[in-house]
N, C-alpha and C positions, 0 to 999 in steps of 0.2 A: 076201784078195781080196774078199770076203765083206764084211766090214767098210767098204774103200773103194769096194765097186758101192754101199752102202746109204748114205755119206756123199755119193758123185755125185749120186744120186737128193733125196736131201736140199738138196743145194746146187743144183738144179736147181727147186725150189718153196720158194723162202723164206720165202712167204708162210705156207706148211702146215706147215713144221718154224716158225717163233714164233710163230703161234697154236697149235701142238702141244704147245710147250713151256710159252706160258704158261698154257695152259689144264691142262695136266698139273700145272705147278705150284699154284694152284690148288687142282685137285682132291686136291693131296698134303696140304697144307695142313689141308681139309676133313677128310677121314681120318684123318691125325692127331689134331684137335681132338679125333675121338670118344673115342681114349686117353691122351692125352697133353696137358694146356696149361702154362706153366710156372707159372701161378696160378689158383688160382679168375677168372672172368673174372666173375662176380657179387658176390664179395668187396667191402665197403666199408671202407677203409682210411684213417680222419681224418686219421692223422698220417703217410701217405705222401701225400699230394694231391698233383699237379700236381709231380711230380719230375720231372728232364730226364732227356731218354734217356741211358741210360748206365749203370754198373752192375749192379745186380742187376737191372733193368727197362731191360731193352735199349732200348724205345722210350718210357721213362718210363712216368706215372700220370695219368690223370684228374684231373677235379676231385672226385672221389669217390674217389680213392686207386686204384683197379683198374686192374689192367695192361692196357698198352693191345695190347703180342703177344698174348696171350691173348684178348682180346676181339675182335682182328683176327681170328686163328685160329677163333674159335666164328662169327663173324659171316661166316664164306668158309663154313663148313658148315650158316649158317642160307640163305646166300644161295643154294647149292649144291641144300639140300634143295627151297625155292622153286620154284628155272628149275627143274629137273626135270621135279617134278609140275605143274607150269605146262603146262611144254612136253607132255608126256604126257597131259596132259588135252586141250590143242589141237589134239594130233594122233588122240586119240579120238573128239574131235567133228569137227574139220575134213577128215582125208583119208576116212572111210566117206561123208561130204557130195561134197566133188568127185568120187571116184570112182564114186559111183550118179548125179551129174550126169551127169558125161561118159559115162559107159556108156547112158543111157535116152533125153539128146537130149528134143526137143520141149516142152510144158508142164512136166514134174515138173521136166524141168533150168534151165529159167527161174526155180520156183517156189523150188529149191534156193538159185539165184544171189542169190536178190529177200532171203531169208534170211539167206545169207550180207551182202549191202549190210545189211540190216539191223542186226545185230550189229554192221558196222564203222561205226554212228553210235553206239557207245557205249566209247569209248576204256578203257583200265584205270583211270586216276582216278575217272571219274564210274563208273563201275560198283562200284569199291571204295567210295565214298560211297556210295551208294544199299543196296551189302549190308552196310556199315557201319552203316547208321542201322536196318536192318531187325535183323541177329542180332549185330553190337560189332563191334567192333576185335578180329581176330585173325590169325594167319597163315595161317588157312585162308582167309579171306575175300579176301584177299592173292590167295591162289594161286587162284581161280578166279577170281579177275579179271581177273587177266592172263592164266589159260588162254580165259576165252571171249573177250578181247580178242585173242587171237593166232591164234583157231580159221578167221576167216574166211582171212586169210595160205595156211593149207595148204587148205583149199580149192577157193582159185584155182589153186595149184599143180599139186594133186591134178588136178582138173578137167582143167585145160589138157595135164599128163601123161597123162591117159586118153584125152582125144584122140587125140592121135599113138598111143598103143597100139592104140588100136580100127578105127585105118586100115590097121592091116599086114596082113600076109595071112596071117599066122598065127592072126590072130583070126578071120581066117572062114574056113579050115580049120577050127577050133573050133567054129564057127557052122552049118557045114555037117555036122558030125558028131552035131550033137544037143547040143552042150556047154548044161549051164543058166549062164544069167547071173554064178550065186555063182560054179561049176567056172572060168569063164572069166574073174573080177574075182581069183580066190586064185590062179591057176594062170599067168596073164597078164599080167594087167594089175598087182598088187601088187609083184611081184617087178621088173617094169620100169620099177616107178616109186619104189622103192625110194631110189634114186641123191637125185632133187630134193628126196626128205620128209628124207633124211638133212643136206640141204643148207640147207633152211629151219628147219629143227630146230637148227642151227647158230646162226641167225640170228635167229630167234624166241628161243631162251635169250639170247643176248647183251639184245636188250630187256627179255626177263623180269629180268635181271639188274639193269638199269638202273631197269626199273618196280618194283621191291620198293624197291629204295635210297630212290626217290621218295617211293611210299608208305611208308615209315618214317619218314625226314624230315618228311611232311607229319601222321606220327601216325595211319597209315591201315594199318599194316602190321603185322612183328610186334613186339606188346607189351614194354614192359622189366618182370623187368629180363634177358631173354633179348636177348643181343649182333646185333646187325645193322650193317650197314656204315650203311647210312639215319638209324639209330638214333643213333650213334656222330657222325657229321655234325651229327645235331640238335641233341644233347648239346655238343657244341665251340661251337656258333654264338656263345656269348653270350663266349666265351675268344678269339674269333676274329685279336683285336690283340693279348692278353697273351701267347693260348700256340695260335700258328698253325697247329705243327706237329700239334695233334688234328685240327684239319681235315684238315690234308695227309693223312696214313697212310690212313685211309679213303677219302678220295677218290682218292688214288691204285690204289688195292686196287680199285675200284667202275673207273676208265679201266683198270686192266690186264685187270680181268675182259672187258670190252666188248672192245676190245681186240683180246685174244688169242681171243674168239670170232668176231670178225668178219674175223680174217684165217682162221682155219682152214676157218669158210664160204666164203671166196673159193679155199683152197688146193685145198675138197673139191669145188667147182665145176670150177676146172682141172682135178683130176687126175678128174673123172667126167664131164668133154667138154672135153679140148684144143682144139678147135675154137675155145675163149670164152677160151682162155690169153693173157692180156694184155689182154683187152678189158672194159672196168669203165663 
């Protein structure tokens, strides 16, 4: 019984059980790389180059001879390790931002907002150029790109979530008891804003996702000969009409990722306000 309440519930948000899955998928992927590929995915192999998928190399070789499962595999745990700390950096600079906006109101929360617009005139492209020309080409530089570019996103969120907290009445019962600011931002306001950061966190990595690919393609990302999906794209370009299928597999890997996170942000939106279920 057990089994078929938890298959109803599932068939009841399709959207959260195939971003679930593919996102799990995925993340299994990732995990694995770290003990398991079926070859060096760095390995350069002259006299395997560009073999069709099949055999010993389920989805063939390169034009450098290295398998391209493996290389998929390391590049779902470069890209994995990326949105992460993207996203975790975003939401260290963005949600402590909105929530002392919305909580203080007046000048500071204007001067918060004016900050926030700020940063969002610097996209994650031109910010990776700009920290690219100052300290290289690295995946660190990658990842705070795309976290200061995603930071202003939870902000607004934050923000606009503190509002509605700071109107109810339980915040000033708090307010009327002597509560300090912090007591009533950790006790209150964090926990019931919880739900939206959970939700753009969702949605912020799906772009982080997107934005590393980019930035590696355009050579702004991380370095070879460490495997990335971007990286893997750039690599194929020039095979593009002899040998298609290097394109395909990575870009497919880079739309499933996107994907399977931008359904499980709409699944955890439904199932964190019914109210919004079906409305897009």
């Amino acid at each position: 019984m057990k089994a078929r309440s938890l298959l109803g519930r599932l068939a009841r948000r399709p959207a959260l059980t195939a971003g679930g899955i593919l996102v799990t998928l995925i993340l299994a992927l990732a995990l694995l790389s770290l003990l398991w590929t079926p070859y060096d995915p760095t390995h350069v192999e002259a006299a395997q180059r560009l073999l069709p998928p099949g055999g010993e190399h389920l989805l063939g070789t390169d034009q450098f001879g290295r398998d391209v499962v493996s290389r998929l595999m390391t590049g779902a745990r470069t890209t994995v390790f990326v949105g992460v700390v993207a996203v975790g950096f975003a939401v260290a600079i963005g949600v402590p931002m909105g929530v002392a906006a919305g909580m203080s109101g007046g000048p500071l929360s204007a001067l918060l907002m004016r900050v926030s617009d700020f940063l969002l005139a610097f996209p994650a492209l031109l910010l990776a150029i700009m920290l690219a020309a100052v300290y290289g080409t690295s995946t660190l530089t990658a990842m705070v790109a795309i976290g200061i570019a995603s930071a202003p996103g939870f902000a607004r969120v934050a923000r606009a979530a503190t509002l509605r907290v700071m109107a109810a009445e339980y915040v000033d019962a708090a307010r009327l008891a002597r509560r300090t600011r912090a007591a009533i931002a950790v006790r209150h306001v964090l926990p019931n804003i919880r739900d939206v950061v959970i939700v753009q966190a969702s949605v912020a990595f799906a772009t982080a996702v997107l934005a590393e690919a980019a930035l590696s393609y355009l050579g702004l990302g991380t370095p070879p000969p460490t495997p990335s999906w971007g990286r893997m794209l750039l690599d194929s370009q020039e095979l593009l009409f002899d040998k298609p299928e290097l394109c395909l597999w990575p870009g497919l890997a880079v739309a499933a990722a996107v994907l399977g996170l931008n359904l499980l942000g709409d699944g955890l939106r439904d199932r964190f306000d019914p109210t919004l279920e079906g409305v897009r």
